[in-house]
N, C-alpha and C positions, 0 to 999 in steps of 0.2 A: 504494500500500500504506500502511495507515493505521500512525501509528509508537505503537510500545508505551508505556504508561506505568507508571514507576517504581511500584513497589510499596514502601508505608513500611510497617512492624508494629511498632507499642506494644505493647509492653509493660508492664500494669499489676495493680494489686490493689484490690481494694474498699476503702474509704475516703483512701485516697492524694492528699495534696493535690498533692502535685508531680506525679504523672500529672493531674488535672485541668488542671493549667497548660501540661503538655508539651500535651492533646488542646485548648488551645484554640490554644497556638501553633501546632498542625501545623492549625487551622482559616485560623487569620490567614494562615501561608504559603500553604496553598493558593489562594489569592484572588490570588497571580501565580505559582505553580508547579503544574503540573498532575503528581499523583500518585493513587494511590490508599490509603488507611489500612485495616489490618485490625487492631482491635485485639484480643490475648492475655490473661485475665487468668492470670498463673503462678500462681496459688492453684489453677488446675485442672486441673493438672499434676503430679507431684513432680518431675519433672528440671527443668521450669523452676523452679519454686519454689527449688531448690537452686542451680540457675546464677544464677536474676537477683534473687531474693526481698529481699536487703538493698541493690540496688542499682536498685532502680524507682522511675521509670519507663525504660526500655531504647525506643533510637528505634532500628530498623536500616533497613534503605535494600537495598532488596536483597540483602536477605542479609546485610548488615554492618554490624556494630553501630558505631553514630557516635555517640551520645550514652545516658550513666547521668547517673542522678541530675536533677539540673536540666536543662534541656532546652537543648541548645546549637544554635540557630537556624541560626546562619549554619554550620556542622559541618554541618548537616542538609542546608539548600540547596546547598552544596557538591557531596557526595553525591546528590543530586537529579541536578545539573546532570552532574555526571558520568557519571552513567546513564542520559541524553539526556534528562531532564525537560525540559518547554517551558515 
């Protein structure tokens, strides 16, 4: 049985330089953790907008938000790992 992989979802807005920088470090991570990225942008939303709108880019890991703001790598891979990332 093949095993699941981690679902991460950014959270972002159009022109955003710190989402640009979260979506290249969730690139660099993935090159030895295997997940999959969906990214949101909350501008297309109004509940997101209002939950995460001053505090983007938003990394969650299953469900769970690990990092706002600047992008906290090693928080991120954490999370990975404990959601059976390889």
């Amino acid at each position: 049985m093949a095993e699941r992989v981690p679902e991460v979802v950014l959270y972002t807005r159009e022109g955003c330089r710190l989402c640009a920088h979260a979506r290249d470090a969730l690139r660099r991570l993935a090159r030895d953790v295997e997940f999959e990225v969906r990214t949101v942008d909350v501008d297309a939303d109004a509940e997101l907008a209002r939950r995460h709108g001053e505090s983007v880019p938003v990394v969650a890991v299953e469900g769970v938000e690990v990092s706002a703001g600047r992008i906290d790598v090693a928080a991120v891979r954490r999370a990975l790992v404990a959601a059976g990332a390889q």
